[in-house]
C-alpha positions in Angstrom: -11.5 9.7 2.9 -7.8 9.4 3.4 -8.5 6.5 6.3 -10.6 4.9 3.8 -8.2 5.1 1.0 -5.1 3.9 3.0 -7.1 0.7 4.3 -8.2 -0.7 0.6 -4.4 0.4 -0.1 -2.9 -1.8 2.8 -5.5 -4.9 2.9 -4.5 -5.8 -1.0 -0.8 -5.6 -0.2 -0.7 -7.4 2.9 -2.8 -10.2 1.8 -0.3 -10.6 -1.1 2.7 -10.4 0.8 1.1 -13.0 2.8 0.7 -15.1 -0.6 3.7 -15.1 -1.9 6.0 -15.4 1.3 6.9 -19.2 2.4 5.1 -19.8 5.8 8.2 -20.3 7.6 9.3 -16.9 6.8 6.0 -15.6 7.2 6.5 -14.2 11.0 9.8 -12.2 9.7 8.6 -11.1 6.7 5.2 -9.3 8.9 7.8 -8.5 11.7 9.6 -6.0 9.4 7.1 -4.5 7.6 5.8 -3.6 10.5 9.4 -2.2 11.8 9.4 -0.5 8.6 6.1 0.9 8.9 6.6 2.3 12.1 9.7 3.3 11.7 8.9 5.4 8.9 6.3 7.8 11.0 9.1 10.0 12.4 10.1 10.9 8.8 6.6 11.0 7.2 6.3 13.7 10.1 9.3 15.4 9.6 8.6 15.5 5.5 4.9 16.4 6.6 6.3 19.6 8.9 8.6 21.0 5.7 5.4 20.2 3.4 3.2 22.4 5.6 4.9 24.8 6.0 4.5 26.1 2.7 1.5 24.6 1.3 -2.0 24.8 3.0 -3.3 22.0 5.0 -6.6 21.4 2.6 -4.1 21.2 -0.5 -1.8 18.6 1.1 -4.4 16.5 2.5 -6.0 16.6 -1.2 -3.3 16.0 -3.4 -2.0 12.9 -0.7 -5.7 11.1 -1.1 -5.3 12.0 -4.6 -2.2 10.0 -4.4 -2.9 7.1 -2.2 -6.6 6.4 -4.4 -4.6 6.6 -7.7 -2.1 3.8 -5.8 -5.4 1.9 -4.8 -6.5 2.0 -8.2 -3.1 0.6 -9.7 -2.7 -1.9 -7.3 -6.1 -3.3 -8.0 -5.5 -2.8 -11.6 -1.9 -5.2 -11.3 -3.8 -7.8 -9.2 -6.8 -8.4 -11.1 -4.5 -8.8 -14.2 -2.4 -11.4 -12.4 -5.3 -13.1 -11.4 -6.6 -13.2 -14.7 -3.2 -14.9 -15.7 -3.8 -17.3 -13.8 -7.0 -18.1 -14.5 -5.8 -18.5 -18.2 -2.8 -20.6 -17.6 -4.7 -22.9 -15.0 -7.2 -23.6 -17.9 -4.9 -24.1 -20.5 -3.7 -27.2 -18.5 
């Protein structure tokens, strides 16, 4: 579930990154978020370890997909409203 919810989280992002970034920055742009996202898995670990070691495993791992499916469903929410902006300014011209 928590796979599932961090892929539908990452796909809209990255494919909107990759929409609004000028191709010639596009390799730089994708070439840090990548530093960044790897970069940040030594401190999700460390904030993981303090995290565990007072809550349960089943409560973490529950409240996180709670968290990343509630980010999913925001995310979706802000692009379908954008691309319903759109949509109405292209057919006002």
């Amino acid at each position: 579930m928590l796979s599932t919810a961090s892929a539908f989280i990452i796909i809209p992002i990255q494919a909107h990154i990759q929409k609004e970034t000028p191709t010639q920055y596009m390799s730089r742009v994708f070439s840090m978020m990548g530093l960044l996202s790897r970069g940040g898995i030594p401190l999700g670990a460390l904030i993981y370890g303090f995290v565990l070691e007072r809550i349960s495993l089943h409560s973490t791992m529950f409240s996180i997909t709670l968290i990343m499916i509630a980010t999913f469903i925001g995310i979706v929410v802000f692009l379908l409203r954008e691309t319903r902006d759109l949509k109405e300014s292209n057919e006002s011209m």
